[in-house]
C-alpha positions in Angstrom: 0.0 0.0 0.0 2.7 2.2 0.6 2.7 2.1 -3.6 -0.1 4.4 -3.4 1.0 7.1 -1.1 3.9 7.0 -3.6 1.8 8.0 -6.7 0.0 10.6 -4.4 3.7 11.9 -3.3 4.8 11.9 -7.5 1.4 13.5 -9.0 1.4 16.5 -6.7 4.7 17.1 -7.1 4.5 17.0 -10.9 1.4 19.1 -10.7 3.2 22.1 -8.2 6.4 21.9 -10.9 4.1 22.3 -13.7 2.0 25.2 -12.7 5.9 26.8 -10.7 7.4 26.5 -14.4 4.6 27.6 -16.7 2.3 30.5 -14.6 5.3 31.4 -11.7 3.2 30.5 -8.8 2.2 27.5 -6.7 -1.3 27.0 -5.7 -1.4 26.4 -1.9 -4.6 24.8 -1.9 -1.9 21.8 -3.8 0.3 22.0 -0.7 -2.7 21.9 1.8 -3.8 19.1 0.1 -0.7 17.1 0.2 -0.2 17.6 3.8 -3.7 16.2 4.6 -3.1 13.1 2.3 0.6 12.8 3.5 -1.2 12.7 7.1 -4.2 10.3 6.0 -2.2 8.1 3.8 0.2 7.2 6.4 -2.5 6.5 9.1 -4.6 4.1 6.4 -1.7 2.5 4.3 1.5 2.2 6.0 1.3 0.1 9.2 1.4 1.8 12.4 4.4 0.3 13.7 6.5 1.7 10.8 5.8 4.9 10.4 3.3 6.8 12.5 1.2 9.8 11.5 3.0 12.0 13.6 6.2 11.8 11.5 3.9 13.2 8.5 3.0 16.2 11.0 6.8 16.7 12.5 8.0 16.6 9.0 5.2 19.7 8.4 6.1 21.6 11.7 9.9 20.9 10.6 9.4 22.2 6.7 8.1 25.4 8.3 10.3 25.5 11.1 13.8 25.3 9.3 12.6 27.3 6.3 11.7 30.0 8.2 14.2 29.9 10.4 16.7 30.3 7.5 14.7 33.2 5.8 15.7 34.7 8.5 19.6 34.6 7.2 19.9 38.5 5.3 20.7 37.6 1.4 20.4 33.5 1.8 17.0 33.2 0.2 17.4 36.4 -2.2 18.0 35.3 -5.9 16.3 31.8 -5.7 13.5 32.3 -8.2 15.4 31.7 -11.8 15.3 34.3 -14.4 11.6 35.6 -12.8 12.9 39.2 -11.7 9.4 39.9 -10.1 10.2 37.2 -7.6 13.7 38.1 -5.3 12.8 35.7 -2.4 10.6 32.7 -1.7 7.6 33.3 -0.7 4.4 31.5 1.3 3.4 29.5 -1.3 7.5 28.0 -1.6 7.2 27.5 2.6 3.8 25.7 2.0 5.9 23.6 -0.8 8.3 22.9 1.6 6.2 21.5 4.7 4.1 19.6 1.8 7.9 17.8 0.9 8.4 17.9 5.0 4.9 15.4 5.4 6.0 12.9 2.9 9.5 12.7 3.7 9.7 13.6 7.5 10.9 15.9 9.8 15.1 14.9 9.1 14.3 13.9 5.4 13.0 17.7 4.6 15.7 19.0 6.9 18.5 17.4 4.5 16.4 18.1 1.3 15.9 21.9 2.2 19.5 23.0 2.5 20.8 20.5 -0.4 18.1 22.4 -2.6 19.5 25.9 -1.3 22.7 24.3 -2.5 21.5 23.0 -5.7 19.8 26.4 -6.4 22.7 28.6 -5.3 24.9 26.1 -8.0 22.2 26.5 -10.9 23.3 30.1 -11.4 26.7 29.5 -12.3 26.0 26.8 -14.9 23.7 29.3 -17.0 20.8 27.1 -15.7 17.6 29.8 -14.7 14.6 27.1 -12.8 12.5 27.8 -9.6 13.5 26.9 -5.7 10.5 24.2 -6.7 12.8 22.4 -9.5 16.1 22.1 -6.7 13.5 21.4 -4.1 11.9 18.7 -5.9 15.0 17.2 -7.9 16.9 16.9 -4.5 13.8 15.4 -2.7 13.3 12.6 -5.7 17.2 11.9 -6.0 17.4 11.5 -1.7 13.9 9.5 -1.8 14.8 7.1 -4.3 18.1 6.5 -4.0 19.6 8.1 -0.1 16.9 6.2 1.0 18.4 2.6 0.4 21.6 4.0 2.1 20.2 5.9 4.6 17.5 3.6 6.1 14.0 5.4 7.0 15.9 8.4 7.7 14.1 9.9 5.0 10.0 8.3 5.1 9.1 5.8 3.1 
């Protein structure tokens, strides 16, 4: 069952990059939604002992948490939005992103995810490559989900 929560994870994913790359904004009622499956689809399709709901809602609190906590650094979120000059620094909608990512991976997954991104976002620039926070966000999360995951145990959710 845990299949399922997968596809969930995948389509909103895909569907926040889609409408990030094409209209420049990310709908939060997307995010919203993700938390509240991440939350439901680990109470009715992962086994209890595994993986309790409450790592859905730490990884939430945590995506908020570090995020904001970081925005708080002067100049370290400046710059993050591609070639969209309109856009200087992330805003909700990329925090909501963030604790949606923090639900499905968990509180330490979205903590490693979240500063690799900065990373990956902060590298972009200097390659000649212009792409949203989403696109590092998302490309780290999938890379760490799919294949830190075998290393790193259930560090990162399932």
């Amino acid at each position: 069952m845990i299949f399922v929560r997968e596809i969930i994870f995948l389509a909103l994913l895909g569907a926040l990059l889609a409408s990030d790359w094409k209209r420049g904004r990310l709908p939060y009622w997307i995010s919203y939604l993700g938390m509240a499956l991440a939350i439901l689809s680990t109470v009715y399709f992962i086994r209890t002992e595994d993986f309790a709901w409450s790592h859905s809602g730490l990884g939430i609190v945590a995506g908020y948490l570090v995020s904001g906590l970081l925005a708080l650094v002067p100049g370290l979120m400046k710059g993050l939005s591609g070639d969209r000059p309109e856009r200087d620094k992330l805003l909700g909608e990329d925090y909501a992103l963030i604790a949606m990512v923090g639900a499905f991976t968990g509180p330490l997954g979205i903590i490693l995810a979240f500063v690799l991104a900065l990373v990956l976002a902060r590298l972009m620039p200097v390659f000649k490559l212009a792409a949203p926070f989403s696109f590092s966000l998302i490309i780290i999360t999938l890379l760490l989900r799919y294949i830190g995951t075998p290393i790193m145990g259930h560090w990162f959710g399932l």
